[in-house]
N, C-alpha and C positions, 0 to 999 in steps of 0.2 A: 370743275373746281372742287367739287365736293370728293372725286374720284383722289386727286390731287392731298388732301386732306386726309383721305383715309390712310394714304401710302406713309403719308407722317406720320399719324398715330402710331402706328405696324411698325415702322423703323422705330422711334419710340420707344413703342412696347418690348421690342425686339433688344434693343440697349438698355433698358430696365433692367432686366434679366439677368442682364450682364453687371449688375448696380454702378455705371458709372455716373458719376454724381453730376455731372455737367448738361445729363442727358434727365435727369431727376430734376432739376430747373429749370431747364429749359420745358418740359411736359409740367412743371407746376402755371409757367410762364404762361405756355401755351393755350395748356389747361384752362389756366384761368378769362383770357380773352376767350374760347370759344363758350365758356358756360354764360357767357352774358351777350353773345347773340342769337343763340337757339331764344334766352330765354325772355327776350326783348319780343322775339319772334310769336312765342307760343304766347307772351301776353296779349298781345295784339289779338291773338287770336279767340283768346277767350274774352278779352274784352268785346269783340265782337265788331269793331271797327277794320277787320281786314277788307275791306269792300273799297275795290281799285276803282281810280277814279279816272286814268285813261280808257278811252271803249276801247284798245284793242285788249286791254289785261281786259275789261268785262267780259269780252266773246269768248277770252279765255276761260275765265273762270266760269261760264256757263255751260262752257262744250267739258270739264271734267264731272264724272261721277260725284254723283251725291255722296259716296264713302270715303270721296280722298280726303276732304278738310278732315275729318276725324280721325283718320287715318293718319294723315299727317300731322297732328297734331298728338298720339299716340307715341309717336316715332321719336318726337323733339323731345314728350319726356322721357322718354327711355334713353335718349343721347344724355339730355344731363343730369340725368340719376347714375347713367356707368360715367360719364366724366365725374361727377362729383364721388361714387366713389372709387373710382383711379384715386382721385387726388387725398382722399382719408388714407387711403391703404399706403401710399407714398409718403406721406406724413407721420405713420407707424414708422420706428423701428424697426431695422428687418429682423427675420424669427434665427437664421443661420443660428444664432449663437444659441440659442434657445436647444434647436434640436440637433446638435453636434453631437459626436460620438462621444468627447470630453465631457459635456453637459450630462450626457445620461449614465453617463460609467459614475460621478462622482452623487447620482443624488439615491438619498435612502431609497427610494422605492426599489431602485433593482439590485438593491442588496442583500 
């Protein structure tokens, strides 16, 4: 699933580029539903009640590395710190008009 997800982003990211606006809503859309399950996730986690209460998740969580929880909890914020900011930088104004050839031909400095 999560493989699945990445390939959306990428396309996404990929039609951004392109600045179609349909594709710019739809990744604020997006955007926005996944920043509040990572971050449901990573609370839990720091609240420190992630401890499964089926025994087969326990044998699970016993049999990983003492480094994944924090690891993976590393990971979540770094997911939505760059989701959060994708969605500022989307939010911007694009720069094109900024650094166009017109833009810089007409300002004092390179005169």
């Amino acid at each position: 699933m999560q493989i699945a997800a990445a390939g959306v982003l990428i396309g996404l990211a990929r039609s951004n580029l392109r600045g179609l606006r349909s594709t710019r809503t739809t990744t604020w859309w997006l955007g926005g539903v996944m920043l509040c399950c990572p971050t449901v996730d990573a609370g839990g986690s720091l609240a420190g009640d992630s401890a499964p209460h089926d025994p087969v998740q326990q044998r699970l969580q016993h049999m990983l590395p003492g480094w994944w929880e924090p690891a993976d909890l590393v990971l979540v914020l770094l997911l939505v710190s760059s989701l959060l900011l994708a969605l500022v930088l989307l939010a911007l104004p694009p720069a094109t008009k900024f650094f166009s050839v017109s833009a810089l031909a007409g300002s004092p400095s390179m005169r």
